[in-house]
C-alpha positions in Angstrom: 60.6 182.8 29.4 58.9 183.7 33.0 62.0 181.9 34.6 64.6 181.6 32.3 67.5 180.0 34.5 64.6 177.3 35.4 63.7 177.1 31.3 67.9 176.5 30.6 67.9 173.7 33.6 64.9 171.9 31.8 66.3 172.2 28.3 69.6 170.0 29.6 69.9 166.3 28.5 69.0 163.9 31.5 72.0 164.0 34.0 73.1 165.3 37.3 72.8 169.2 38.1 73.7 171.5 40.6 73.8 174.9 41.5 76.3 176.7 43.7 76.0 180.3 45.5 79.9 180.8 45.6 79.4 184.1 46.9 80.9 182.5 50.4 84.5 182.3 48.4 85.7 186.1 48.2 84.1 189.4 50.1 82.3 191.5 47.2 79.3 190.0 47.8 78.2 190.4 44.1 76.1 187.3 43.4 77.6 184.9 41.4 76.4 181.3 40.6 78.4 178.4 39.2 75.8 175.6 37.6 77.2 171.7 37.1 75.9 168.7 34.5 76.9 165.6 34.1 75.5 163.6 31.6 73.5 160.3 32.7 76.4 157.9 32.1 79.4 160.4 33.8 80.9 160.6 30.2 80.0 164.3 29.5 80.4 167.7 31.8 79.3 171.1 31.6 79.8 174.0 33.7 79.0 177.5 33.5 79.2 181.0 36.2 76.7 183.5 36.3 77.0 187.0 38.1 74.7 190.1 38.2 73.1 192.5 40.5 70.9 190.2 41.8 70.6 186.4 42.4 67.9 185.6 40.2 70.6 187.3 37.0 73.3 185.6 38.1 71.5 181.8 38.2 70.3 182.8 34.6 73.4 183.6 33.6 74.9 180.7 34.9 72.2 178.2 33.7 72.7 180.1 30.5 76.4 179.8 30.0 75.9 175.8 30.6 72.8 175.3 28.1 74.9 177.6 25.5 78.2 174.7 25.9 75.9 171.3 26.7 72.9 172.0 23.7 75.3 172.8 21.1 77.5 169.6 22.1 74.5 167.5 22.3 73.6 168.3 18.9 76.8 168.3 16.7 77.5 164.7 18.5 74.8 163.6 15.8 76.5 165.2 12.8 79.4 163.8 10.6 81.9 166.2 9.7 83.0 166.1 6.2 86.3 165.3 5.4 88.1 167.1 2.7 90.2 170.1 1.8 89.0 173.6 1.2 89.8 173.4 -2.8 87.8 170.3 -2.9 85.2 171.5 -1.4 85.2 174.5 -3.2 85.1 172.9 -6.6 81.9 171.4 -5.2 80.1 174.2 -3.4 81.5 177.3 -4.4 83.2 179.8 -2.9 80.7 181.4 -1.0 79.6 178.0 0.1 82.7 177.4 2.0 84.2 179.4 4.7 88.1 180.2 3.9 90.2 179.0 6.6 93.0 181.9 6.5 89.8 184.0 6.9 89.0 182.5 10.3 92.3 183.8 12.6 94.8 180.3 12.2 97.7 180.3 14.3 101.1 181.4 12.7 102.4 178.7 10.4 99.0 177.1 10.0 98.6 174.8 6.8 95.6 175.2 5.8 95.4 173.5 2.5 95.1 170.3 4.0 92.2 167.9 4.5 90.0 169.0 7.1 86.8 168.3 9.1 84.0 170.4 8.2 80.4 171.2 10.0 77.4 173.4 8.8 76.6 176.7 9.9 74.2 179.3 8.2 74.8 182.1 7.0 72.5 184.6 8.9 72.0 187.6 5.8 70.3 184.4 3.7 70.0 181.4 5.0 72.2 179.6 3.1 74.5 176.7 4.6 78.2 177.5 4.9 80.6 174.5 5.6 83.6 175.5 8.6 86.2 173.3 9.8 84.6 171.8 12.5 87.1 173.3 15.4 85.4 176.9 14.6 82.2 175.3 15.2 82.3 173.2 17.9 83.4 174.7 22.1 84.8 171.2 22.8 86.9 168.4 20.7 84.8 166.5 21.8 81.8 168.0 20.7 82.9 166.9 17.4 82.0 163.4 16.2 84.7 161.1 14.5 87.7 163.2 16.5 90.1 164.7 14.2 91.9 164.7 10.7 95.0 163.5 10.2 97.5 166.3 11.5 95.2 167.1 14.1 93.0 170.3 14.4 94.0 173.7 13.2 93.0 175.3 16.2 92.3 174.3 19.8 88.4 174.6 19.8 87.0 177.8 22.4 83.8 178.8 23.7 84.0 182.3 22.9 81.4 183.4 20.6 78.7 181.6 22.3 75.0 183.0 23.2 71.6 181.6 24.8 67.9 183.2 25.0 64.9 182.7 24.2 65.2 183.9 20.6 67.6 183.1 18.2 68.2 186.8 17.8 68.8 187.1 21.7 71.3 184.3 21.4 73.2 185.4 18.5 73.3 189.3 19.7 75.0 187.7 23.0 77.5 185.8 20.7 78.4 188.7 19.1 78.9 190.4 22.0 81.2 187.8 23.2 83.8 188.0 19.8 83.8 191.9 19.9 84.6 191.8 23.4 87.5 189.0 22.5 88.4 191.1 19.3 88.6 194.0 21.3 91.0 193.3 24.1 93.2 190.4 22.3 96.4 192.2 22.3 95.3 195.4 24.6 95.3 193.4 28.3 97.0 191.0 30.7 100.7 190.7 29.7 100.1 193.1 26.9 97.9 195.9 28.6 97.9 199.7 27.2 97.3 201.2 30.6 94.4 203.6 29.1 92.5 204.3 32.5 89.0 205.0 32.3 88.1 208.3 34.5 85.2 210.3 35.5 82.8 207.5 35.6 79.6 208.9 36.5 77.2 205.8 36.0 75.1 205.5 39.5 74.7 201.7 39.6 78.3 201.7 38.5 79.5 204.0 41.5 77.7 202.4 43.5 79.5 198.9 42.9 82.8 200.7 42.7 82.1 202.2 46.4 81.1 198.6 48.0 84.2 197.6 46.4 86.4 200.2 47.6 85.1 199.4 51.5 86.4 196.1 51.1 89.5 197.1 50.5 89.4 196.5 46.7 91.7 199.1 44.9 89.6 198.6 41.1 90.9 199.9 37.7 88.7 200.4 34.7 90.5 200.1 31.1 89.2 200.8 27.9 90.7 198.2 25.0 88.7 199.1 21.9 85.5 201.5 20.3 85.5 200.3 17.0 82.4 198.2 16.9 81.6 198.2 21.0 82.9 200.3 23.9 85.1 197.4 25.1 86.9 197.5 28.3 88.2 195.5 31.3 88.4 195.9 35.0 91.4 195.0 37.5 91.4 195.5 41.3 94.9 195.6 43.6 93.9 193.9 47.1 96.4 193.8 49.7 94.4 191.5 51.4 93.5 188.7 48.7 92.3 185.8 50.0 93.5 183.5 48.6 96.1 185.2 46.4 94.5 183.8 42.9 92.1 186.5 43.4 94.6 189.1 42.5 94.6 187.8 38.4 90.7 188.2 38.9 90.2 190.4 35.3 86.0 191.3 34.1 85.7 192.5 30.7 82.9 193.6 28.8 81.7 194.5 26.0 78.6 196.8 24.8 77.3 199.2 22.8 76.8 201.9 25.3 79.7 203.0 27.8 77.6 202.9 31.2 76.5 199.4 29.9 80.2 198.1 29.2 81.8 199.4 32.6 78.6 198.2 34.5 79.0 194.7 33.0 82.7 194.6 33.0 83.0 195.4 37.1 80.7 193.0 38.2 82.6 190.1 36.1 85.5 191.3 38.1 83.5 190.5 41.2 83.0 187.1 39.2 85.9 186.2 38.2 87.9 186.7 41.9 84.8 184.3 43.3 85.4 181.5 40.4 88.9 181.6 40.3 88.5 181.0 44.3 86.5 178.2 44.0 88.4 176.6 41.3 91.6 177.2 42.3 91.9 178.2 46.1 92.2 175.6 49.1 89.8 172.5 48.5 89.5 173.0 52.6 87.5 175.9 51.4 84.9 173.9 48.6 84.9 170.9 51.2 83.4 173.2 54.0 80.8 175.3 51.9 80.0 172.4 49.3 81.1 169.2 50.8 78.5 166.9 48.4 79.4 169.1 45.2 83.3 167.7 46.1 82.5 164.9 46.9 80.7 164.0 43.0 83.7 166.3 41.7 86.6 163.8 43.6 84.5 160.7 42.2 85.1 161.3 38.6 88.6 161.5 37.3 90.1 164.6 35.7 90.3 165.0 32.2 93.4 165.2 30.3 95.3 169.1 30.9 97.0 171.0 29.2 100.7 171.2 30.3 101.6 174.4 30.7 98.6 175.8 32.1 98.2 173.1 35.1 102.2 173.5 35.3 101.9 176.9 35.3 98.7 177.5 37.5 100.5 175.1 39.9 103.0 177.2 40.6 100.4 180.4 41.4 99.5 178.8 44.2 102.4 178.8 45.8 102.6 182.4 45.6 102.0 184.8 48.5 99.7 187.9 47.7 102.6 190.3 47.4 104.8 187.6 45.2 101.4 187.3 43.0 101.2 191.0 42.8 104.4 191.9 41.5 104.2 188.9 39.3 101.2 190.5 38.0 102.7 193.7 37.2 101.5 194.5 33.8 98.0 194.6 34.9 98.3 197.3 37.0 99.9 199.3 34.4 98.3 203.0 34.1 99.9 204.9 30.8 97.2 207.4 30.0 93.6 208.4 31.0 90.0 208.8 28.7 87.4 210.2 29.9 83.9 208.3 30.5 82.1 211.3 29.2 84.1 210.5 25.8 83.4 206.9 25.0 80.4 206.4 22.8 76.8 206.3 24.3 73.9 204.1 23.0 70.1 204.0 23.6 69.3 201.1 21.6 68.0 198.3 23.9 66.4 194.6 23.6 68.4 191.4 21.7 66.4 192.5 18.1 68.0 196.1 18.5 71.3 194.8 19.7 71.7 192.5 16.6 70.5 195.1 14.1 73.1 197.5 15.5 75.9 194.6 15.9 74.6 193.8 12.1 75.0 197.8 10.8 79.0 198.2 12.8 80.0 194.9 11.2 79.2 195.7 7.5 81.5 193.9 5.4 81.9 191.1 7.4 80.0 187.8 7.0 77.9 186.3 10.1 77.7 182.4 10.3 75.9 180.7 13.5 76.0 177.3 14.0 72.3 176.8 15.8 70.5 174.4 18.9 67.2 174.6 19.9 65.6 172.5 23.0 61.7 173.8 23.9 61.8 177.5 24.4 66.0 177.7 24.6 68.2 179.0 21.7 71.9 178.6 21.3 74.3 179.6 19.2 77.7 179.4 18.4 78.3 182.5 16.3 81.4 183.3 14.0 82.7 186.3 12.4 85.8 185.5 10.1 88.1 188.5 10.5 87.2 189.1 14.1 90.7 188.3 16.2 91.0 185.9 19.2 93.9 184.4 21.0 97.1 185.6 19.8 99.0 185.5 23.2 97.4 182.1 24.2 97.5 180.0 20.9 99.3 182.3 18.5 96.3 183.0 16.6 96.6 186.1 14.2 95.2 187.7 11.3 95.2 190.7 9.7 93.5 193.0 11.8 95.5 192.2 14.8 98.5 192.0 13.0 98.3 195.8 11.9 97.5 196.9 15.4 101.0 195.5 16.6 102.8 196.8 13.5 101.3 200.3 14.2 102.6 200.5 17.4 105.7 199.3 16.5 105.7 195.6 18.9 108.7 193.5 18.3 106.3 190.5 18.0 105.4 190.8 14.2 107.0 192.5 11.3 106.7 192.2 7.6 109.4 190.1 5.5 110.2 186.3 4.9 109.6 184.3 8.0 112.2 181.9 9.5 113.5 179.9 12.8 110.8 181.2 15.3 109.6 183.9 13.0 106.5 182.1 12.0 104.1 183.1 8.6 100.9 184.6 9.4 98.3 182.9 7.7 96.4 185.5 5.3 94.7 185.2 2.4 96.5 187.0 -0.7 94.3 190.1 -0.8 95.1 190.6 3.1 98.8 190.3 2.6 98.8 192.7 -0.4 97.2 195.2 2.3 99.3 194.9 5.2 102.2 195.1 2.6 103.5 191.8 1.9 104.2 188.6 3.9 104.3 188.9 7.6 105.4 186.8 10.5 104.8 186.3 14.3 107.9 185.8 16.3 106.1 182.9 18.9 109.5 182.8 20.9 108.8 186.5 21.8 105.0 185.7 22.8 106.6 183.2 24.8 108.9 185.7 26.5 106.0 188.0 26.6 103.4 186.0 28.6 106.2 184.3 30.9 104.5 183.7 34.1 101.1 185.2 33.2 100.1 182.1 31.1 97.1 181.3 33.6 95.8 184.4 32.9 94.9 183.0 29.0 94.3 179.5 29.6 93.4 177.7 32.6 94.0 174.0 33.7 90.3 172.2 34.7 89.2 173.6 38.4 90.7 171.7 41.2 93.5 170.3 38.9 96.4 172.2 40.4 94.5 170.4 43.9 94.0 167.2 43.0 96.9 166.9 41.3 99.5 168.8 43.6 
């Protein structure tokens, strides 16, 4: 594609668009673009941020991030789940036909054996079609047609995981990219951060950002989470002059197979995020004076429903002064050891084909499904890896991978034994429980206790709730 954020605009069902330069919102003066659609009828909404070096990177990014959310909807509107259980389905397909719930990350005390909604995906070594419960599949509940089964949905349905290009390859590379970088940090940041400071960084684009930063009065911190299949780290900056306070929680992450590549990527989402988290969460005053007809559409439609705690939660943020939030925000800053730059692993290998192939060789073992969307010239892809961990802190989501990494360092949050009272079962299949040494549980009052105050941090309320609502 010659002009790929004009290529993702053009692939969009017919509806309302916009694109916002919300560079005006914080003082980095890293581009970043935030991209609206709203479908024809005002009964469907997308949105998506972009950032980069450049302005032309940051509007394909954030044209990107929408087609990746609005395609994929669009096109699993028009396909009936199946409803059935996983034995059933099983007896019909075959095993290898059917991906195994307690292989996909459930929450502690999940039931899986009970009927369930169930979409297509393929499998990308072969080709062959591999049935998921549709919550995997799908960013949005309501992406999926028919709503859900009868106990509701196993898990609350996420857009991590998702990827756009113009090649199927390029889209599922990115989607990888996204669950390593997920997989990577799950239980290594925010409340639960291991302080590992990256040092010595010697990347020039990378000083360079780090520099205009630092004039601004930006105090940044780069962390390294994970190198098992991707240098994954994440990047925080202290401000004593955050404006408005949200802008403090601002965290970029990253993930890549090269070390210049990750850091790079993982500082200018910092940049990103303090922008966004502006925009969508700072004074209205502010959006009303630098995008006064974006509001104005926004105010006209009514909010969807929220999730309690994080609008409740989020609420309360904002009436937080900068040195309240910072203190609040405590484990972020937390510094417990140092690695060196020089030490992380180093790639050459360039291009979405590479990336894959590489992606492809580190994950050996592990299966590769991709639910798929194609409009003109535009790929998307929803891409899962069962095994690959997301969301324990957030939605008590944990399998064993995860689970082993908080036993090793000894965390009070899991342990092996019979479960009971808060102590909840996590969900593995027998061969996974047989290596982590028998039944295990996760104690979801101590997650609770854990995040505390830093819920927004996981899961945020729609933008201008905490606003419109307050």
């Amino acid at each position: 594609m010659t002009d790929p954020a004009a290529a993702y605009r053009a692939a969009l069902p017919d509806g309302w668009t916009t694109e916002l330069d919300l560079r005006g919102y914080d003082r980095t003066g890293v581009p970043v673009v935030a991209t609206v659609w709203r479908s024809a009828d005002g009964t469907r909404s997308g949105h998506g941020v972009g950032y980069g070096a450049t302005e032309a990177a940051a509007a394909t990014g954030a044209w990107g991030e929408l087609a990746e959310q609005v395609l994929l909807d669009d096109a699993l509107l028009h396909v009936e789940p199946r409803t059935a259980t996983h034995r059933e389905l099983v007896a019909e397909r075959g095993a290898d036909r059917v991906a195994d719930p307690r292989t996909l990350v459930l929450p502690a005390g999940a039931d899986p054996d009970r009927p369930l909604r169930w979409l297509p995906t393929t499998r990308w070594a072969t080709g062959e079609e591999v049935l998921v419960p549709a919550e995997f599949v799908a960013p949005h509940a309501g992406g999926i047609a028919g709503g859900p089964p009868p106990g509701g949905w196993l898990v609350t349905p996420i857009t991590n995981g998702m990827g756009a290009g113009d090649t199927a390859e390029r889209a599922v590379a990115h989607g990888i990219g996204e669950l390593l970088q997920r997989d990577g940090d799950t239980v290594d940041f925010r409340a639960l951060d291991t302080g590992r400071v990256v040092t010595g960084i010697d990347d020039p684009q990378t000083v360079a950002l780090l520099d205009a930063l630092s004039a601004v009065g930006l105090d940044v911190t780069v962390k390294l989470d994970s190198t098992e299949f991707a240098v994954v780290v994440h990047a925080v900056a202290r401000d004593a002059a955050a404006d408005p306070p949200v802008v403090l929680s601002a965290v970029g992450e990253a993930a890549a197979p090269d070390r210049a590549e990750a850091v790079r990527k993982a500082v200018l989402e910092l940049a990103s995020s303090r922008a966004r988290r502006a925009f969508a969460f700072g004074p209205l005053d502010r959006v009303r004076a630098l995008h006064p007809d974006y509001l104005a559409a926004e105010l006209a439609v009514p909010l969807p429903p929220q999730e309690e705690r994080a609008l409740a939660e989020m609420t309360a943020w904002d009436g937080l002064s900068t040195a309240q939030l910072d203190q609040l925000l405590a484990p972020m800053w937390r510094r417990s050891s140092e690695v060196a730059f020089a030490d992380l692993p180093t790639s050459a290998v360039t291009g979405p084909t590479d990336t894959l192939a590489l992606y492809r060789e580190r994950l050996a073992g592990f299966d590769l499904l991709v639910a798929p969307a194609r409009v003109g010239d535009v790929h998307v892809a929803k891409v899962l890896v069962p095994g690959l961990e997301v969301e324990t802190l957030s939605y008590g989501r944990i399998g064993e991978r995860v689970l082993r990494r908080l036993l090793d360092r000894g965390s009070d949050l899991v342990g092996l034994g019979a479960p009971s009272g808060d102590r909840r079962p996590v969900v593995l299949t027998p061969e996974a429980t047989e290596r982590v040494g028998g039944p295990a549980w996760l104690d979801v009052a101590a997650v609770a206790r854990t995040v505390g105050d830093l819920y927004p941090l996981y899961r945020e309320p729609t933008r201008h709730a905490p606003q419109r609502l307050g």
